[in-house]
Every structure is written in structure tokens, then in C-alpha cells.
N, C-alpha and C positions, 0 to 999 in steps of 0.2 A: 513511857514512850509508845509503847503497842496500844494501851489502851487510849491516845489519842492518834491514834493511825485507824482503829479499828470505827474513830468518830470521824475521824474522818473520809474513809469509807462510808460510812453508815449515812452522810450526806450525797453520796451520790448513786440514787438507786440503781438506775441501769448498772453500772459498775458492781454496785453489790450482790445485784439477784444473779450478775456472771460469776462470780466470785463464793455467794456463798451458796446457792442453789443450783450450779451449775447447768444455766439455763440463758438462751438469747432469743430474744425478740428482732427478727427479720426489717424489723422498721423501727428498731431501737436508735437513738442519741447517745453515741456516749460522749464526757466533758475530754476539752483536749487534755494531751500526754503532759501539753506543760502545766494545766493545773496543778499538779503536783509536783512535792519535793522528791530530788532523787532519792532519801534516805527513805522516803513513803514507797517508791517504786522498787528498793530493793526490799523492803518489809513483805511488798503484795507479790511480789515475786512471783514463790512457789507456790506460790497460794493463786496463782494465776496459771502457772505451768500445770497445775493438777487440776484445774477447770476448763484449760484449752484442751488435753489429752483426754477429758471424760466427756467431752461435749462432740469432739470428735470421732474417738471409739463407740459414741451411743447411735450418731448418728449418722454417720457414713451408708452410704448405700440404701440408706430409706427414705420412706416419703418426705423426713422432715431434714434432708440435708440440705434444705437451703439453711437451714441453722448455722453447719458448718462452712458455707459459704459467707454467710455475714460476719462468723467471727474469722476467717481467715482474712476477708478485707478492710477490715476492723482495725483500728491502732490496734496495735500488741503494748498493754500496760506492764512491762515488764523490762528487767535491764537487761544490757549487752548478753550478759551470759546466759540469761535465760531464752533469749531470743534463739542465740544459736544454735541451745538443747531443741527447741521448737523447730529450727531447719533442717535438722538433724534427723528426728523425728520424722518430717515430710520427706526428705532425700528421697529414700526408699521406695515412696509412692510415685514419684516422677522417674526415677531410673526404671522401673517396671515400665511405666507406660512409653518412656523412649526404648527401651527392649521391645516392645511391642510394636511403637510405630515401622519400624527398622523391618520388623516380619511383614507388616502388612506392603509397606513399599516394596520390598522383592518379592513378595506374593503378585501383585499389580504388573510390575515391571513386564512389559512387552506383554501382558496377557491380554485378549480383548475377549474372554469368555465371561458373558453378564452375569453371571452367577459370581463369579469371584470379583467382581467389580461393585456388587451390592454387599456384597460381606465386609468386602476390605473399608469400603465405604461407612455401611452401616457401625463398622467396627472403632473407624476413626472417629464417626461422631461420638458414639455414646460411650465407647470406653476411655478412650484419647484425650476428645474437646471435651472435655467434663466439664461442668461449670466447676466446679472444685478445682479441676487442676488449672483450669485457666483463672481463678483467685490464687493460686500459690503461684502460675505466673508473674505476675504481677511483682513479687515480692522481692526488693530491690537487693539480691544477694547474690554475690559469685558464681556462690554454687547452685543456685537455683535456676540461673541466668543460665549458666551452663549447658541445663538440661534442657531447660524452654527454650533453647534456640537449636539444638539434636531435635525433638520435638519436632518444631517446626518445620526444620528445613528437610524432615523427614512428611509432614504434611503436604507443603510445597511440592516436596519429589510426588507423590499422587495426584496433587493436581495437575503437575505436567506431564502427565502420564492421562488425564481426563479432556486435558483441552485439546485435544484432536476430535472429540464429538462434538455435533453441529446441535442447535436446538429440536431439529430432524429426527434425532434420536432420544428420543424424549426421557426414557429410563435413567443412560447414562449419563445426559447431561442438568437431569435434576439430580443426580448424587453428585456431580460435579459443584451444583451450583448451592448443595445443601453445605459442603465440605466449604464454600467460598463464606457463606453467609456464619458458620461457627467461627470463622477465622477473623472472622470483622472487626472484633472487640479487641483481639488480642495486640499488644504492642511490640514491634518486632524490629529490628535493626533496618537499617536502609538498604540494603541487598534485599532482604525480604524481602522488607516492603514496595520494594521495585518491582520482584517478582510478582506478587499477589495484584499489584494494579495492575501488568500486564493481564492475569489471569482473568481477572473483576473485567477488564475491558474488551477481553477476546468472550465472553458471558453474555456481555452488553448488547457488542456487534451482533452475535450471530442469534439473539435472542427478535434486536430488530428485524433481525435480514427474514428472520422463519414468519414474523408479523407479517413484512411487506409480501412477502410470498404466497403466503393464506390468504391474504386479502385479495391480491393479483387473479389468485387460482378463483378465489370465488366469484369476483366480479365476472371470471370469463366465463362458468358456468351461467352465471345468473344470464348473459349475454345470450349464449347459445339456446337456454330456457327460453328468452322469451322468442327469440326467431324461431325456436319452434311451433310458438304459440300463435305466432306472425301467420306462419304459411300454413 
């Protein structure tokens, strides 16, 4: 039996070079989940649990973690239990970073000192909106859901904490607007996302309102130039 699981594996490459070289290509195919039998899927198992944990721990935090990006949003070729070990696994890395969101929103709260507005800022994008964690986002489980909506509604809390700056303020309200653009992708319940189109549209408005204003300013400059040139 293994050795016609092993042929069958061995017919589908992408699948294999994850599985036996623990290795993924960024613009890889791999065949659907239903291709196979479930009695092939609990064979390739742990043999897929020990190539999602080494493709992970090699590549986390380095140039080539979009690797571990494509196999997080990747069918997971492996059965219920092993899944779970797998969620199990990431928990830890999301409870951190909603520990985190949590410090940086009462770090913000009521503060309007730019310096702690570029940190808290800088800090939610690149340590927070990970592309990584927003692929474990994504991943339709209780306990994942959990955390990505803590998360969130802890991202939220700082944007409503940013949108009191006009496009006028130029610093503040491009970290406003960089925190808007990392949240774009992510999928969020309906209160969320209620919140976040308010935010996305009070962005919009007062990005216009700062255009028509510059424009205004300038025409009446240009105005006054030339009646100087008049007289």
C-alpha cells in the first residue's frame, strides 16, 4: 500500500518537492485536495506536518518568507488531526501579536505625540499586518478567527484614534492611510467592516478636500502673480 501512495505521490511534482525536499515555489500549482484518497491523505500526513514545520521554521523572518506565505495559503494536504496540530502550532504566533496589538492601542490612545504615532504605526504594519499573519488569517478555524478578530478590532481601535488627522497633516495621515491600505485585503466581520469603510471614506473625503484646497491656494497665487506683472 505505501509503496503505491509513494507512486502516487511521485506523479505529482509540486506535491512531492513539498513533501520530499521540503521546498515551495511561490507560483507553484498544486492538484486539488480531492485528487486523493482519504487513506493517501492520512499516509502523507506527517510526512506533510514535518514539511509544513521545516519550511516554516527555515523561513520565517527572512528574505524568502513569501515561501511561508504560499504554503500557509495553500490547501493543507493533510487530515483533520493533522490540521489541528498545524493550528496549534500557529496559535502562539497570533496570540503574540494580538498581545501586542493591545500595547500598541493604549500606547496611541489619546496620545497625539508624532513620534509615538510613527512607532505604533510603523509597528502595526510590519510586525501585526504581516503578510504571514494575515495568510493565517484567512484560515477558516475558531481559534484562529478568534485571534484575527482581537487583532483587528485592536487595529480598528488605532485607526480611530488617526482619523481625527486632516490630509494637512501629512505624516500622520499617511500612517493612517498606510494602516488603511494593509487592512484592505483582510476579511473581517460586518461591524468591522463597517468601521474600516467609514475610515477608507473619511481618507477619501479629506484627501479630496486637501486637492481642492492646493488647487484653490494655487490659482490665487498664480492670480496675484500676474496682477503684479499687470501693474
Amino acid at each position: 500500500m505505501s509503496e503505491n501512495f509513494e507512486t502516487t505521490l511521485a506523479n505529482h511534482e509540486s506535491l512531492q518537492k513539498l513533501i520530499n525536499e521540503k521546498d515551495i515555489n511561490t507560483f507553484v500549482k498544486f492538484p486539488s485536495f480531492d485528487t486523493f484518497s482519504s487513506e493517501f491523505i492520512d499516509w502523507l500526513s506527517p510526512k506533510y506536518h514535518e514539511a509544513f514545520l521545516d519550511i516554516y521554521n527555515t523561513h520565517s523572518g527572512t528574505k524568502k518568507e513569501s515561501k511561508v506565505v504560499k504554503l500557509i495559503n495553500s490547501t493543507w494536504f493533510c487530515n483533520a488531526e493533522t490540521s489541528e496540530k498545524i493550528v496549534e502550532f500557529l496559535l502562539p504566533r497570533l496570540q503574540a501579536t494580538n498581545v501586542l496589538s493591545q500595547e500598541l492601542e493604549k500606547k496611541i490612545n489619546g496620545n497625539r505625540d508624532l513620534e509615538v504615532i510613527l512607532k505604533v504605526s510603523g509597528s502595526l504594519v510590519n510586525n501585526v499586518l504581516t503578510y504571514v499573519n494575515k495568510a493565517i488569517f484567512d484560515k477558516d478555524h475558531p481559534k484562529i478567527q478568534e485571534q484575527k478578530n482581537a487583532i483587528i478590532d485592536n487595529c480598528l481601535a488605532v485607526c480611530d484614534e488617526l482619523k481625527r488627522y486632516k490630509a494637512s497633516s501629512e505624516i500622520e495621515f499617511s500612517m493612517f492611510n498606510g494602516i488603511l491600505d494593509r487592512l484592505k485585503s483582510v476579511k473581517m466581520n460586518e461591524a468591522q467592516q463597517i468601521k474600516y469603510d467609514s475610515y477608507l471614506k473619511k481618507s477619501q473625503s479629506s484627501s479630496n478636500k486637501y486637492v481642492i484646497v492646493t488647487v484653490i491656494i494655487v490659482i490665487i497665487a498664480l492670480i496675484r502673480l500676474i496682477a503684479r506683472f499687470a501693474n
